[in-house]
Each structure stands twice: as structure tokens, then as C-alpha cells.
C-alpha atoms as one frame of an Amber mdcrd trajectory, in Angstrom:
protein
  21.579  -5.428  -4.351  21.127  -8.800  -2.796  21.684 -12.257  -4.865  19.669
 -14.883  -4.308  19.675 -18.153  -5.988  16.504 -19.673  -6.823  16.816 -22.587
  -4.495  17.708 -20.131  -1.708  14.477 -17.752  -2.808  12.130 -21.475  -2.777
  13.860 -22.357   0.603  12.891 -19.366   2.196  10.544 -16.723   0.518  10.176
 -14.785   3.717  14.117 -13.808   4.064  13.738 -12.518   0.395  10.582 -10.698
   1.052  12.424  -8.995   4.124  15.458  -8.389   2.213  13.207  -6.711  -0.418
  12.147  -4.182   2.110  15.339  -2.454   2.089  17.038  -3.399  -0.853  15.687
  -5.061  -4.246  17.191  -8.926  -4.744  18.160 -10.319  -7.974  17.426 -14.392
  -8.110  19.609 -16.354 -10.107  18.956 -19.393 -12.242  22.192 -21.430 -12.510
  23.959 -18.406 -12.110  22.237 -16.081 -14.118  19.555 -13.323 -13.193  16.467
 -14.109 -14.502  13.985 -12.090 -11.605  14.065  -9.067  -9.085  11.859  -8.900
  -6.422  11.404  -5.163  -4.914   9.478  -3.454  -2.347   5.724  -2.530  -3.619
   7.203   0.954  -3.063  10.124   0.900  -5.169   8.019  -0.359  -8.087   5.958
   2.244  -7.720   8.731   4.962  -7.853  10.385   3.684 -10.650   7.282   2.876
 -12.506   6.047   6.568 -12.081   2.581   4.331 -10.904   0.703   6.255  -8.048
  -1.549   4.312  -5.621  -5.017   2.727  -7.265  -7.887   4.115  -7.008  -9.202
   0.941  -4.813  -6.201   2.006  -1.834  -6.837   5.618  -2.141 -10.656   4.563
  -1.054  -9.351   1.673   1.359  -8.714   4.925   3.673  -5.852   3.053   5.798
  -6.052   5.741   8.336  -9.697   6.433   9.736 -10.587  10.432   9.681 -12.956
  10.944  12.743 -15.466  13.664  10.936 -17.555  15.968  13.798 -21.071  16.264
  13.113 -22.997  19.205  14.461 -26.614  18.419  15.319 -29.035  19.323  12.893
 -31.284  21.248  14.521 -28.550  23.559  16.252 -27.735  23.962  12.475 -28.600
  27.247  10.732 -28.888  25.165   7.542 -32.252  23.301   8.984 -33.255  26.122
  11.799 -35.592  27.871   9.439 -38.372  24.374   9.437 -41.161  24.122  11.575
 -40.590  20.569  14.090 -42.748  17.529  12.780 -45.558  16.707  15.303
């Protein structure tokens, strides 16, 4: 676990955030932990949280779906064409 004063964390919030990828930090106030900032992930797996319902629709990753053309379709071969 890194330590990182709060001074350091205000000086640079990025190097924290990075940090936090691979390891949780502990910030320090005068010396003594007061916060932890951890990966999104992490939380979630110590939390026992699973993803929201709001990502699960987000659908990060596109699905490409084939669509067979209706009329080649048994489902609508049976109806007479419109005119």
C-alpha cells in the first residue's frame, strides 16, 4: 500500500489516481490516515457491489446482431404482399 500525504495527493491527483490502479493509497493528514483511494474495481470486490444496472445497459462493447430479411422469413412468408 502506497502513502501519500495530503499535500502530495493535492499536488498531484493524477500520480495517486495511477497509483490506485495497481495498488490502493492511504493519504495522510499530519501523519495520520484519514482516506484510501482504490481502483473502482477493488471497491467493488470488497464491497461484494456488482456493476449498476445503468453500465450493464451502457453496453461498452457493441454486439453486431444479423437480421434476416423479413420476407425470406418463414415467420412472415405465410401474408399476401401489400399492393
Amino acid at each position: 500500500m502506497k502513502l501519500l500525504s495530503s499535500r502530495d495527493f493535492n499536488r498531484d491527483v493524477s500520480l495517486a489516481k495511477r497509483t490506485a490502479q495497481s495498488e490502493p493509497v492511504l493519504i495522510t493528514d499530519r501523519g495520520q490516515p484519514t482516506h484510501v483511494l482504490m481502483s473502482i474495481a477493488d471497491y467493488r470486490r470488497l464491497t461484494g457491489e456488482g456493476e449498476s444496472i445503468l453500465e450493464l445497459l451502457a453496453m461498452p462493447e457493441a454486439v453486431a446482431i444479423e437480421v434476416a430479411d423479413a420476407a425470406a422469413d418463414g415467420a412472415w412468408a405465410h401474408r399476401e404482399p401489400l399492393d
